[in-house]
N, C-alpha and C positions, 0 to 999 in steps of 0.2 A: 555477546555484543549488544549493546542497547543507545540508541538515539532515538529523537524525537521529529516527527515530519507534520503540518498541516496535515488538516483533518481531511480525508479523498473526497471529491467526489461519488456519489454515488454509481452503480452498475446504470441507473436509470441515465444521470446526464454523460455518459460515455462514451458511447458510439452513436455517430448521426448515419447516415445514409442518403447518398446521390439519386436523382430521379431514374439513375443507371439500374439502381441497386449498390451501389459500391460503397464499402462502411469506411467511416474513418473516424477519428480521433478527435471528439470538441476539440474546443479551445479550453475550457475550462481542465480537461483531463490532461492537453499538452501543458499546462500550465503547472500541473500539479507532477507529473513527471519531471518535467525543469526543477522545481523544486526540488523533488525528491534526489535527483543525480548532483545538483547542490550541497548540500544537505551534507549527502554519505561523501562525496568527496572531501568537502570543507574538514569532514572526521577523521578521513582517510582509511574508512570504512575498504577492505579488501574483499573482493570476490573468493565466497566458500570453492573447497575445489566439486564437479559436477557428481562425482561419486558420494559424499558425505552427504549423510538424510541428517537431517533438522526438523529443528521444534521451533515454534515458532509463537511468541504471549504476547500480543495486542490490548494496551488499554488504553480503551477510545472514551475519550472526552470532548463530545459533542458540544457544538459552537452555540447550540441554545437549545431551548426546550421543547422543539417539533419532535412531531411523533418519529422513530426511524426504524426499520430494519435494520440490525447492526450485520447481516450478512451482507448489504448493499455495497459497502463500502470496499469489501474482499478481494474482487476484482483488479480496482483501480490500483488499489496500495499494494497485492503482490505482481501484480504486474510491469508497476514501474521499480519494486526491488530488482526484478530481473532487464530492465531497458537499463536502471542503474548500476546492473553488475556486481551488485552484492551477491544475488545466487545466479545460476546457470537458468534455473528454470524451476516453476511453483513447485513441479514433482518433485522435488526435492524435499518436499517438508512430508514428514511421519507424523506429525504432530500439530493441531494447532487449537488456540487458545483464547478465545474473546473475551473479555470484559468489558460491559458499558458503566461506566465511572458517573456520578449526578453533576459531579463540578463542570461546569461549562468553559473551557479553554479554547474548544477548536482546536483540539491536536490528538495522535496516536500517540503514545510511550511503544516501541516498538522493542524486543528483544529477540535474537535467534541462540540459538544454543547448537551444538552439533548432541546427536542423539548419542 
């Protein structure tokens, strides 16, 4: 399966936290989960079943030419696969694969594969 989502969020703007302590969800990261559950619906993308291990090939094409960790992004993007019900849960991959692309789109080309 392969579709294409906006570029995530990084791990850095992800989580804020309450003067509690209590973490929660930007708005930027709920933003990009909207998206994301968007997106795979619009495809009509179906949830892998919880037993099946996957792979999983990322190629990110950054919005512009800042420096980045391309592991930042990891978090946000398998996270909201699993809020969007494509997989059960990130454990589910055996596999995974980044690429950073030079062309600047602002998007991930995402693919899952069952192993």
């Amino acid at each position: 399966m392969q579709f294409e989502i906006p570029w995530p969020p990084s791990v850095n703007n992800y989580w804020g936290q309450s003067k509690r302590g209590t973490k929660f969800i930007l708005p930027k990261a709920a933003a990009f989960r909207r998206d994301v559950i968007f997106i795979t619906a619009q495809a009509g993308i179906k949830q892998y079943d919880e037993e099946e291990r996957l792979s999983i090939h990322l190629d990110l094409y950054p919005p512009d030419r800042r420096r980045r960790d391309i592991d930042n992004v990891l978090k946000s993007l398998l996270d909201s696969l699993e809020i969007a019900r494509v997989i059960h849960d990130d454990s589910q991959f055996d596999e995974l694969h980044v690429v950073r692309h030079e062309e600047k789109r602002g998007n991930v080309v995402v693919t899952i594969n069952i192993c």
